[in-house]
C-alpha positions in Angstrom: -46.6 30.3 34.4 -43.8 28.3 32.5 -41.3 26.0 34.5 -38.3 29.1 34.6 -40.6 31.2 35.9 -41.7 29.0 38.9 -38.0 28.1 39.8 -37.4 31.8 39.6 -40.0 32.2 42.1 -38.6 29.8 44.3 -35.1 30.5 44.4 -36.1 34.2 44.6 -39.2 33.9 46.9 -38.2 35.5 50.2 -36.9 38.6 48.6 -40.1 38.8 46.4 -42.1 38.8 49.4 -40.0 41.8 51.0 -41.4 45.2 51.5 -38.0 46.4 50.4 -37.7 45.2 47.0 -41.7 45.8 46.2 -41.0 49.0 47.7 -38.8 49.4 44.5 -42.4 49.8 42.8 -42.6 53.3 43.7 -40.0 54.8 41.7 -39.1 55.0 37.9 -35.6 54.2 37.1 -35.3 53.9 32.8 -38.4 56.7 31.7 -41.9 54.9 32.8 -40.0 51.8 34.2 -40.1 51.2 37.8 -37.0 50.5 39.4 -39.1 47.0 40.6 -40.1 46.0 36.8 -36.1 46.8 35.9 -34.7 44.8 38.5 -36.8 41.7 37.9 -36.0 41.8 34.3 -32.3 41.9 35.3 -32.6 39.1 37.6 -35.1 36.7 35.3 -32.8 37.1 32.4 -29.7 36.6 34.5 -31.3 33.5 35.6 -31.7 31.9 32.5 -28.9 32.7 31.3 -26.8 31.4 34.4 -28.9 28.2 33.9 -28.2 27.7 30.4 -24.1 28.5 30.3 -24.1 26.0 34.0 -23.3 29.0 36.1 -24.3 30.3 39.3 -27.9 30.7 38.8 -29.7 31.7 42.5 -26.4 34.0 42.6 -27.0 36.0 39.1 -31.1 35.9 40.2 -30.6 37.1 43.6 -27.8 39.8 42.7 -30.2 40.8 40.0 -32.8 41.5 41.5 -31.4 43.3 44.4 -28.8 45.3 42.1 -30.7 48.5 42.1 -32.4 48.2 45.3 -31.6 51.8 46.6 -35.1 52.7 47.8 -35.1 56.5 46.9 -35.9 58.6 43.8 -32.9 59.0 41.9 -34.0 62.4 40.2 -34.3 63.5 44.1 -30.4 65.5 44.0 -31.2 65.5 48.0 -31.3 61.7 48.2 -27.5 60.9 47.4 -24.9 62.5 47.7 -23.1 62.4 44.3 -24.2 61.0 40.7 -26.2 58.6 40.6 -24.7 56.3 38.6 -21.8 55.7 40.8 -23.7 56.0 44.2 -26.3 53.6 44.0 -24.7 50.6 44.0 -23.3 51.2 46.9 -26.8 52.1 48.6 -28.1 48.8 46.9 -25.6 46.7 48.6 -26.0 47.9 52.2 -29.5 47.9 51.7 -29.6 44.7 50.3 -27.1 43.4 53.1 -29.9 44.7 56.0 -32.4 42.5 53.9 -30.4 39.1 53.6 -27.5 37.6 54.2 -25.2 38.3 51.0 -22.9 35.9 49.3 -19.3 37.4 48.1 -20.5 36.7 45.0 -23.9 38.4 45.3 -22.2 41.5 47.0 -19.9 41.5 43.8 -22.8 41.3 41.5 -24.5 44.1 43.2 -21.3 46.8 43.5 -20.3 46.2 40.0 -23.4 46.1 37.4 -22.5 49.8 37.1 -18.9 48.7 35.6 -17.2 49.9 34.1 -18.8 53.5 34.3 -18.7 53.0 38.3 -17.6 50.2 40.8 -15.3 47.8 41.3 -14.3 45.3 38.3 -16.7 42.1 38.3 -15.0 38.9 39.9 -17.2 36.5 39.2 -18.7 34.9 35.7 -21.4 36.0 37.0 -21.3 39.3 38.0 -19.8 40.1 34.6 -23.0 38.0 33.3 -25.5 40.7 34.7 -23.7 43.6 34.3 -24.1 42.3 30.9 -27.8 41.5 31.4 -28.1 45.1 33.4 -26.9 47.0 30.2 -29.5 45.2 27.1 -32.5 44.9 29.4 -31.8 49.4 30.2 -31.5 49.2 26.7 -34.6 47.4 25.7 -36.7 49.3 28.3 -35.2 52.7 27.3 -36.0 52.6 23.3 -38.8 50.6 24.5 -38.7 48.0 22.8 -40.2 45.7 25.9 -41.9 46.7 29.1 -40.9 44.6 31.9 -44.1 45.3 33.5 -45.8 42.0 31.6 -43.1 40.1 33.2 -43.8 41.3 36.8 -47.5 40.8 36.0 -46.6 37.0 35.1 -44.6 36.2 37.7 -47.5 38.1 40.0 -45.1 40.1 42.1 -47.2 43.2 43.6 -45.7 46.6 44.2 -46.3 48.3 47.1 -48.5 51.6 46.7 -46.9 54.9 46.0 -46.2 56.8 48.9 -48.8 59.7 49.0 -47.9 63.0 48.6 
């Protein structure tokens, strides 16, 4: 495990270690990519690239990682109540807020990735950063090109089981 990775793991730690987001796990968000492998991607890259251009970094890691943190299946039409693109961020944020205490900024970062198709307009370098982040690493995972699974096996983050059924 490289240096980034390991400060990842600390600045991220507690939320790693949450049921919640390894709950995440259990759902498929871009084809065959689990919401969990997405969302670590985000927040990985958003890290290093905070790091490099001096901003923010445990802000773009921790909104990034918690930006799609809505904890159903989003092909389920009886699990929200509009389209998904435009409710989940919401569902990620007060999910997110019962798990931690939220920054402004992280709260931003969370409500807007979705921007400009849904949300309110990113206020921080930041949140613009992984909304940014949010859109090549879909991208990347949806032509796939990379599987972010290799990077959840790295940083040895363990999803939770499937629910049976």
């Amino acid at each position: 495990m490289n240096r980034f990775m390991r400060e990842f793991i600390q600045t991220t730690g507690e939320l790693l270690e949450s049921e919640q987001v390894r709950m995440m796990g259990r759902w498929n968000h871009h084809g065959p990519i689990s919401t969990l492998d997405h969302s670590l991607f985000v927040a990985y890259l958003s890290f290093r690239a905070a790091r490099a251009l001096g901003l923010d970094e445990r802000a773009a890691a921790r909104g990034g990682l918690l930006h799609d943190l809505y904890l159903y299946d989003s092909k389920d039409k009886s699990a929200h109540p509009g389209w998904q693109c435009f409710d989940h961020p919401r569902a990620a944020a007060r999910n997110a807020e019962q798990l931690t205490e939220l920054s402004d900024k992280e709260r931003n970062i969370i409500l807007s990735h979705m921007w400009p198709l849904g949300g309110p307009l990113p206020r921080s370098l930041e949140a613009w950063l992984v909304d940014l982040v949010d859109t090549i690493c879909a991208g990347l995972e949806v032509s796939r090109i990379y599987h972010p699974a290799r990077l959840r096996k790295r940083l040895g983050v363990q999803p939770l089981a499937a629910v049976p059924g």
